[in-house]
N, C-alpha and C positions, 0 to 999 in steps of 0.2 A: 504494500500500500504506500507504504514513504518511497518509494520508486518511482510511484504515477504519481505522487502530488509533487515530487524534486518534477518531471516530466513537465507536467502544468507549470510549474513555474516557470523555467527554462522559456516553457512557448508564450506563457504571456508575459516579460519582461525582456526590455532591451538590454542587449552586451552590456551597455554604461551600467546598468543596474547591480547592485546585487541581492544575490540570496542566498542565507546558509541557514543548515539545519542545527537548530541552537541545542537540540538534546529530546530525546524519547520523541515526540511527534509536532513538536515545537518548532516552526521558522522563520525568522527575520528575514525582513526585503528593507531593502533601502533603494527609492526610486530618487535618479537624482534628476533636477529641473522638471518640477510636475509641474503644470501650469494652473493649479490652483488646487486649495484646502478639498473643495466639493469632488476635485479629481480626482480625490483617495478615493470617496464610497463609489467612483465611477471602476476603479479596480478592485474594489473590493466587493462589487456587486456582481462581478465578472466573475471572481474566482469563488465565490458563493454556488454559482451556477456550475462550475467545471468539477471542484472539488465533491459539493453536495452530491452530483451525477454517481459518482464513485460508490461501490459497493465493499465491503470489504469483511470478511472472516474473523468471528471472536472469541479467543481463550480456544479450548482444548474442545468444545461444545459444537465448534465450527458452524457455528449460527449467524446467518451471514445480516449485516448492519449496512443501515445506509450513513455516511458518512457525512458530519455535520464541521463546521468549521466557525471559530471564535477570531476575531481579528481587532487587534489595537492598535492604531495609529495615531502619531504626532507627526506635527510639519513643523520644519523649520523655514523662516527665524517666527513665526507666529505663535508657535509653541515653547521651543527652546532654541539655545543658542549653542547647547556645544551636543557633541554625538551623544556625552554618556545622559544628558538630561533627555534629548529624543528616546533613547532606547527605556530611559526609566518611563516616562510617561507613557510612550505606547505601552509598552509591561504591565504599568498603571489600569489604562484602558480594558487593555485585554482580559485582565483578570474583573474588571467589573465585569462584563461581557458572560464569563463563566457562572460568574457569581448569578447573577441571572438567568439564567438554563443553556447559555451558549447559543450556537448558530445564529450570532449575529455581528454586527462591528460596530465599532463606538472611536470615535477619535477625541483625544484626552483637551480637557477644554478648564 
C-alpha cells in the first residue's frame, strides 16, 4: 500500500517538489511556489480522491479496507517563517484532523 501512495505522489507533484515518507504511513510534501493558500485544499482535494480510491488489506484477518487519508498543511511566509515552524504547524493540523475521525485536511490557521 505505501508503494501506491509513494506512486501517487510521485505522479501528482513536480521534480521541484518534495516528498518523503516520515515513518509507518506518514508523509510530508513540501510544494515549493504554490500560487496561493486555497491551492493546498486544491491538492489536497486531489489526492483525497487518488488515495481514498485505494483498497488495501488489514492485520493477519486480510479484510480488505478502503483507505482514508488525514492531511495538515501550512504555507509559508503566511503561516511560518522558517521550515521547522511549517512542518510543526502542518503536524499541528494534521493531528487535529485525526483527532476528529480523519479523512479530511485542515491547514493550520
Amino acid at each position: 500500500m505505501l508503494k501506491n501512495i509513494a506512486a501517487i505522489l510521485q505522479a501528482e507533484f513536480r521534480s521541484s517538489d518534495l516528498f518523503a515518507r516520515m515513518g509507518g504511513d506518514e508523509f510530508a510534501v513540501f510544494v515549493i511556489n504554490i500560487s496561493s493558500a486555497e491551492a493546498t485544499f486544491k491538492i489536497a482535494d486531489r489526492l483525497r480522491v487518488k488515495i481514498g480510491g485505494l483498497t488495501g488489506l488489514t492485520g493477519l484477518t486480510g479484510l480488505t479496507r478502503q483507505i482514508t487519508i488525514s492531511l495538515g498543511m501550512s504555507t509559508y511566509p503566511m503561516d511560518a517563517a522558517t521550515f521547522e515552524e511549517l512542518y510543526k504547524e502542518a503536524d499541528q493540523a494534521l493531528y487535529e484532523v485525526k483527532h476528529n475521525g480523519g479523512n479530511g485536511c485542515l491547514r493550520y490557521f
